[in-house]
C-alpha positions in Angstrom: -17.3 4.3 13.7 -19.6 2.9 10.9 -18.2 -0.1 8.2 -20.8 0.3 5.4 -21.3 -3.5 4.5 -19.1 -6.6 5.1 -19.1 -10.3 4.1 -18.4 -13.2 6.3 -16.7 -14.9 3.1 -12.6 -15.5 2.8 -11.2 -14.5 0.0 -7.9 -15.7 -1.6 -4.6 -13.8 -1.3 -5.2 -12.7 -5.3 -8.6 -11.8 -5.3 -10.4 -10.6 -9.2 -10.8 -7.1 -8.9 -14.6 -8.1 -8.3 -13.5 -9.5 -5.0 -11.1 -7.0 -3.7 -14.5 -5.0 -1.7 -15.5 -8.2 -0.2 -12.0 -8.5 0.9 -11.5 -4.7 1.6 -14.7 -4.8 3.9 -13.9 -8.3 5.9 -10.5 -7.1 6.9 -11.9 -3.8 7.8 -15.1 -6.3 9.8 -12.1 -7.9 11.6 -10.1 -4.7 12.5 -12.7 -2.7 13.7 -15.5 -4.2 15.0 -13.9 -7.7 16.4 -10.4 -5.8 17.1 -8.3 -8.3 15.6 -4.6 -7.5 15.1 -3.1 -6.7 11.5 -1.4 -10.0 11.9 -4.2 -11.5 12.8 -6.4 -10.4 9.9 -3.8 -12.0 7.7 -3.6 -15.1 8.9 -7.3 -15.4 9.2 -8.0 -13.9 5.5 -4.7 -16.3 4.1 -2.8 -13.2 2.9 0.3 -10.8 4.1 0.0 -8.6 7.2 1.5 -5.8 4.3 -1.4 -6.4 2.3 -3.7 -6.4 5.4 -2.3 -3.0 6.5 -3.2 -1.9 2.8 -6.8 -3.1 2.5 -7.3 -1.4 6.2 -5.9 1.4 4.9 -7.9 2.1 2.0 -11.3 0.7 3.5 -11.2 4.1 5.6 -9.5 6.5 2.5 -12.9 4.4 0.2 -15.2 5.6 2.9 -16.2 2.0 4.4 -14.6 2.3 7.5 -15.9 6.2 9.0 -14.6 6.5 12.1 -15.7 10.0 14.4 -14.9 11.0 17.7 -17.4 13.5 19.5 -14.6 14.4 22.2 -16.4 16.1 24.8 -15.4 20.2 24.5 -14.1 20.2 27.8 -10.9 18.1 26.6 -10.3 20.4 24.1 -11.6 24.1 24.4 -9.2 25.1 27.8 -6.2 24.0 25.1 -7.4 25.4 21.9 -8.0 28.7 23.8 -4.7 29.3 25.0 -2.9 28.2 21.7 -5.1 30.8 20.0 -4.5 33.2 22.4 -0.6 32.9 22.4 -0.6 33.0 18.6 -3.4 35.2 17.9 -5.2 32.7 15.9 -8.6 32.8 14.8 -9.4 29.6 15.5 -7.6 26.4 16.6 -8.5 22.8 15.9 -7.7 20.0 18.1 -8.2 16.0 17.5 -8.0 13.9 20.0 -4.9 11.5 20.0 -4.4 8.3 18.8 -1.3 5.6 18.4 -2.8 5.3 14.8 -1.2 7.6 12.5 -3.6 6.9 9.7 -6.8 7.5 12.1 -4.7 10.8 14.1 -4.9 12.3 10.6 -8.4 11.1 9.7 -9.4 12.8 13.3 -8.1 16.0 12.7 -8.9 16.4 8.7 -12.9 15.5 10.2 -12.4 19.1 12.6 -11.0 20.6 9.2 -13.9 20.1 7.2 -16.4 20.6 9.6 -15.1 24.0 10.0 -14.8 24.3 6.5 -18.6 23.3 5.9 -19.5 26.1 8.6 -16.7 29.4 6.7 -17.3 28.6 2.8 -19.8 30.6 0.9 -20.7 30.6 -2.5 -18.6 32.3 -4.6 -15.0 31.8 -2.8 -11.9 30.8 -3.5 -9.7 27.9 -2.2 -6.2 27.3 -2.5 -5.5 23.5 -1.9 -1.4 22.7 -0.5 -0.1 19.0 -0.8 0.4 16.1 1.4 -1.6 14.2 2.8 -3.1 16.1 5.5 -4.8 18.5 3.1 -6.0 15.3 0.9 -6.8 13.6 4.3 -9.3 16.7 4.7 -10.8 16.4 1.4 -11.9 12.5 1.6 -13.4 13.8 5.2 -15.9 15.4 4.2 -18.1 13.0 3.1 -21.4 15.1 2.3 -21.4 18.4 2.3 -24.0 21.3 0.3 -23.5 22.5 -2.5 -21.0 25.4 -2.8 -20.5 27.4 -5.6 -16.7 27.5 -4.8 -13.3 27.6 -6.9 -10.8 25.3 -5.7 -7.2 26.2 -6.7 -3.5 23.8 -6.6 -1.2 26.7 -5.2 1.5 24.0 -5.9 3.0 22.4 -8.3 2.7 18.1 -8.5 5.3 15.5 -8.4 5.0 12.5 -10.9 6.2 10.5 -7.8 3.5 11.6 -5.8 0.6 9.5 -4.6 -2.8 10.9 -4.3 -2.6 11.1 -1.1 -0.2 13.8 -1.2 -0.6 15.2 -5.1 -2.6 18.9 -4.7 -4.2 18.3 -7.6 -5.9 15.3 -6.5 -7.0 16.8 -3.3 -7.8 20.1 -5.1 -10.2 17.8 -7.2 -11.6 15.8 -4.5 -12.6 19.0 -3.0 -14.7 20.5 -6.0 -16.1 16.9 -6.3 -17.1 17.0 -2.7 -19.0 20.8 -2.7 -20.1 20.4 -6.0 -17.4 23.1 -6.9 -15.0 23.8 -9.0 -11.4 22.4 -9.7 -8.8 24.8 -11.7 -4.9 22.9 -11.3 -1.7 23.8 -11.4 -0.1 21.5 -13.9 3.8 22.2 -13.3 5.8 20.0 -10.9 6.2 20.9 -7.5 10.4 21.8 -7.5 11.4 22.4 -11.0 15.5 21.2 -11.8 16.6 24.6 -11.4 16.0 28.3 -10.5 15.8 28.9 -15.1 13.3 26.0 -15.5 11.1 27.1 -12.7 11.5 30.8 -14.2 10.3 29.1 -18.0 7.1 27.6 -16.1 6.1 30.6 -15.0 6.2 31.9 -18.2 3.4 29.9 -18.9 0.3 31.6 -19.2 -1.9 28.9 -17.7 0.9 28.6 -14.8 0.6 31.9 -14.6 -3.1 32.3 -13.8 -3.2 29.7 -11.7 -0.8 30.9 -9.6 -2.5 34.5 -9.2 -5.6 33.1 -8.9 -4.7 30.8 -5.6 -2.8 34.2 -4.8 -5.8 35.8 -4.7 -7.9 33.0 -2.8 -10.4 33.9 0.1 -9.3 30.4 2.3 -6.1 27.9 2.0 -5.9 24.7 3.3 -2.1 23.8 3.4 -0.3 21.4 5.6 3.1 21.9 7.6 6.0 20.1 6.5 9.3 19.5 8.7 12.8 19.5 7.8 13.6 16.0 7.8 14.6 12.9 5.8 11.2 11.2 6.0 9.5 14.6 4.7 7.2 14.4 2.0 9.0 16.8 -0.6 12.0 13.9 0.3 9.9 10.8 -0.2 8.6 13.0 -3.9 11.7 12.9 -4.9 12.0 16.3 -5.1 15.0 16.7 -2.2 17.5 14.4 -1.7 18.2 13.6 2.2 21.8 15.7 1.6 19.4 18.8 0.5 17.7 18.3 3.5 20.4 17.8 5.6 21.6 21.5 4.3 18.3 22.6 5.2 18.8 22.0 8.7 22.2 23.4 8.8 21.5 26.4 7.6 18.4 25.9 11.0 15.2 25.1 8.8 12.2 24.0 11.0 9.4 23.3 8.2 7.4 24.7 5.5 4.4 26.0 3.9 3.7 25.3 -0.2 7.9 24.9 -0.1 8.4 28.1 1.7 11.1 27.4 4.3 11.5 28.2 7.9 13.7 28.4 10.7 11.8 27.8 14.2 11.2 31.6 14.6 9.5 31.6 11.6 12.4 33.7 9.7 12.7 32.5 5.9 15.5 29.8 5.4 16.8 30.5 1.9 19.7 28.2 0.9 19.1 28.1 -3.1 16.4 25.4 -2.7 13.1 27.6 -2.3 14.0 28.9 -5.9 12.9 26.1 -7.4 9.9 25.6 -6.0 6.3 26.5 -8.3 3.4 27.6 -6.2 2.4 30.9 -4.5 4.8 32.6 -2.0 5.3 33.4 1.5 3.9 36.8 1.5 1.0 35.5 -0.5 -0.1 33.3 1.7 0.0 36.1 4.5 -2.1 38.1 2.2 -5.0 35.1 2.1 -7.5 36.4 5.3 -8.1 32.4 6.2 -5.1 30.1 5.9 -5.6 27.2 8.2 -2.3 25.0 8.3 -2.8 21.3 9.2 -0.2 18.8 10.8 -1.5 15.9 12.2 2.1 13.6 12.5 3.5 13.4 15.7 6.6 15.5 16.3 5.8 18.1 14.9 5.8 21.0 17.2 9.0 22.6 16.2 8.3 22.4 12.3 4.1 24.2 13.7 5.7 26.7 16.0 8.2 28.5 13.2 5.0 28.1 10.9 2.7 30.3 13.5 6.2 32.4 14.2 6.2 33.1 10.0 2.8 34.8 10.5 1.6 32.8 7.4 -1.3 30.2 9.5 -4.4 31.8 11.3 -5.7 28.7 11.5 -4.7 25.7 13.2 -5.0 22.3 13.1 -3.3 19.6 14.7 -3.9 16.9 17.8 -3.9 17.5 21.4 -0.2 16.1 21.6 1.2 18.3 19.1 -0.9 20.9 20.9 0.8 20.8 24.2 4.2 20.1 23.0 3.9 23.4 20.9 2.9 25.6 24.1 5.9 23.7 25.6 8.7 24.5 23.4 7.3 28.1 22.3 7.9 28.7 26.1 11.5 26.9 25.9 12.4 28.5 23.2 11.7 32.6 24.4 8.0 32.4 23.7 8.3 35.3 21.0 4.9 36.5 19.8 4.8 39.5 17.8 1.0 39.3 16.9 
């Protein structure tokens, strides 16, 4: 872990913008590198332990804070194998584990763009999902060489959206980080209804965005669940009842709104008709899709995603790892290759 710069000055609880990087980087001095505790941060800087939290947060998403892990292989490879193996993945990405959810995901988006940095090559194609996984992978990758690369939304936005999550953001991020780039989708992610969403892609620039992620070489996409807290819930665009139906009828996750049960059969309860971005057998038809999940939990919402045959890619932490081996082996351990 690196902190770029710091100040040994306290700043008041409502800094001028000039002083909100002094502020940003003592809080992230304190954190990090003398291991005080949120709470303590705030008493010591004279402001909330909410707006410590916050300037924590966004010293690591404004590249002050970089924290990497070189876990040795051995920790990893044994696991990776056998997940790959069992799924017939191409590859399988592990990051090591941590109490942190913020740092969990910035520890598995870093394995995500180093392999990305390693598989692009000029003249590809990349369809960017939402949430903020994928975006966690695009502010990873911190400097990378040039790559004369498209990078396409294959989803739609959500005005309630943060850039964290919004794939147009990411999708940005990433032509901004390769020197690429950026072609968006701009349609919302779940339009009212089945007619609206069948207007938008009417469109002719919806249109061609959507064929072109169709047609993309690599997709980066992360793995939603099937419950309350899930982002296309916290977008606005489901309420917790239409999630609650979800389940019902047995949905596990999904990919870019495409809905599954935990065997990776679709889950179709008039919800995924609304949804604007590229579909199911789309994304089986991309020859690198690598899904990333980085929340703990989610081992039932990753194993119907492998099950879907959609992901041939994975990446997610060690914990999610070996709960997935264990519940694909509770749950029949079906693998039709």
């Amino acid at each position: 872990m690196s902190i770029c710069s710091h100040t040994d000055h306290v700043i008041a609880a409502h800094p001028p913008r000039e002083s909100r990087l002094e502020l940003m980087t003592r809080a992230a001095v304190l954190y990090y590198m003398e291991y005080a505790t949120q709470a303590e941060v705030a008493e010591r800087l004279g402001i909330s332990r909410v707006t410590a939290g916050r300037l924590i947060r966004q010293a690591r998403e404004d590249g002050i804070v970089e924290i990497t892990v070189h876990a040795p292989a051995a920790m990893t490879d044994r696991l990776e194998t056998q997940i790959a193996a069992r799924f017939g993945l191409r590859h399988v990405l592990l990051g090591p584990d941590h109490a942190d959810e913020d740092i969990r995901r910035e520890l598995v988006a870093q394995r995500v763009g180093e392999y990305l940095l390693r598989y692009l090559r000029d003249g590809m194609t990349v369809a960017v999902g939402m949430g903020r996984n994928v975006g966690a992978v695009a502010g990873a990758i911190r400097s990378a060489p040039s790559r004369d690369c498209t990078f396409v939304t294959a989803i739609g936005g959500s005005p309630s959206a943060t850039r964290s999550v919004d794939a147009g953001e990411a999708c940005r991020n990433f032509a901004e980080r390769f020197g690429g780039r950026a072609a968006c989708l701009y349609a919302p992610a779940y339009a009212e209804s089945g007619e609206v969403r069948r207007a938008f892609l009417e469109h002719d620039d919806v249109r061609s965005t959507l064929a072109k992620a169709a047609s993309a070489d690599v997709a980066v996409v992360g793995i939603g669940d099937a419950e309350d807290g899930s982002a296309v819930v916290r977008m606005g665009c489901f309420s917790a009842q239409d999630m609650k139906r979800m389940r019902a009828a047995g949905a596990a996750g999904d990919i870019l709104g495409s809905f599954f049960d935990i065997e990776g059969r679709p889950v179709a309860t008039g919800m995924c008709d609304r949804v604007i971005s590229i579909g199911a057998d789309d994304v089986r038809a991309i020859p690198c899709v690598v899904g990333v999940a980085s929340d703990a939990g989610k081992a039932r919402a990753i194993l119907g995603a492998l099950r879907s045959g959609m992901l041939n890619v994975l990446a997610t932490s060690v914990a999610n790892g070996r709960a997935l081996l264990s519940l694909d082996h509770t749950t029949g351990g079906r693998n039709d290759g």
